[in-house]
C-alpha positions as CSV (number, residue, x, y, z in Angstrom):
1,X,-2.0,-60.8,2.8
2,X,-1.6,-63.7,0.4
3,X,0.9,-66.6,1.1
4,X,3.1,-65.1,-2.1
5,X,3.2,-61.8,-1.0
6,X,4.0,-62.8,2.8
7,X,7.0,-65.4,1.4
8,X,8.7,-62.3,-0.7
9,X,8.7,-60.2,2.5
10,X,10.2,-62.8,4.2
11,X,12.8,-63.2,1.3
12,X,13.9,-59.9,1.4
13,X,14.0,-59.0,5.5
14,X,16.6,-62.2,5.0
15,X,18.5,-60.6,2.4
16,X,18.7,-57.2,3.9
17,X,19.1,-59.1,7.4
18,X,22.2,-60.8,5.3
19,X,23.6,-57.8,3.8
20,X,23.8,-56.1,7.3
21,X,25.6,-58.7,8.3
22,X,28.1,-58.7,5.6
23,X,28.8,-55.1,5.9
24,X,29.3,-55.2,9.3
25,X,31.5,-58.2,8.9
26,X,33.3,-56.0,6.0
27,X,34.3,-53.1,8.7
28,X,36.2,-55.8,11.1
29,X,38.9,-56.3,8.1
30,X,39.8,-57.8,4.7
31,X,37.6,-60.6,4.3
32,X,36.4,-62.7,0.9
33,X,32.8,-61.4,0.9
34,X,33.4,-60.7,-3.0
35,X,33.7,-64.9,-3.5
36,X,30.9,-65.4,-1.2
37,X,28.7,-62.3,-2.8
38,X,29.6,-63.8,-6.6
39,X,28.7,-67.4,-5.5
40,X,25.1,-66.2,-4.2
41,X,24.5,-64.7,-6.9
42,X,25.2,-67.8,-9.3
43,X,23.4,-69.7,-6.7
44,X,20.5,-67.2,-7.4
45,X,20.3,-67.0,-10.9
46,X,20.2,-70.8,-11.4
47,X,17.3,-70.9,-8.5
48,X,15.5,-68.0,-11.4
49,X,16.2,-70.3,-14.4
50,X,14.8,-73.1,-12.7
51,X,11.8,-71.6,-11.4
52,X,11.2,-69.6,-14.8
53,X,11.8,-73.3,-16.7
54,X,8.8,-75.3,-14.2
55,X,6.5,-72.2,-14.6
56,X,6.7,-73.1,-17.9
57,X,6.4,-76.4,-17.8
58,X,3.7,-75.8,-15.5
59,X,1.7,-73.5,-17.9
60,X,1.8,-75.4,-20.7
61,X,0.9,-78.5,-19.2
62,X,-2.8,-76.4,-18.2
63,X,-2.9,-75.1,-21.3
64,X,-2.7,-78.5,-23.3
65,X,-5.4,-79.9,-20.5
66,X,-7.7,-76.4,-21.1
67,X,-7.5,-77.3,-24.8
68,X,-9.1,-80.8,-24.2
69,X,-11.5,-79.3,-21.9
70,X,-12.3,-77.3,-24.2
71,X,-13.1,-79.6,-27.3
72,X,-15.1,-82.1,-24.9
């Protein structure tokens, strides 16, 4: 299993692990898991913008240095 593969497991057993825990939290009374679910999501879509903007980065930078590579 490659280290990627074995991280994303990991990343969702703690978000299933976290939504049990809401719901369960949920059935004890009113609570403000709608805040807390709106703010992780916000917290979550920056974390994608910011890994989609270095991948990016990250690709062009090869690809400038596979062009010089490439001419020698």
């Amino acid at each position: 299993m490659t280290p990627e593969l074995t991280f994303w497991r990991a990343m969702a057993r703690y978000a299933m692990a976290r939504a049990q825990a809401q719901r369960a939290r949920a059935k004890q009374g009113p609570t403000e898991l709608g805040a807390s679910a709106l703010e992780w999501a916000i917290i979550s879509g920056i974390l994608v913008v910011a890994a989609l903007a270095i991948g990016a980065v990250v690709k062009a930078v090869i690809s400038k240095h596979t062009a010089d590579i490439n001419q020698g």
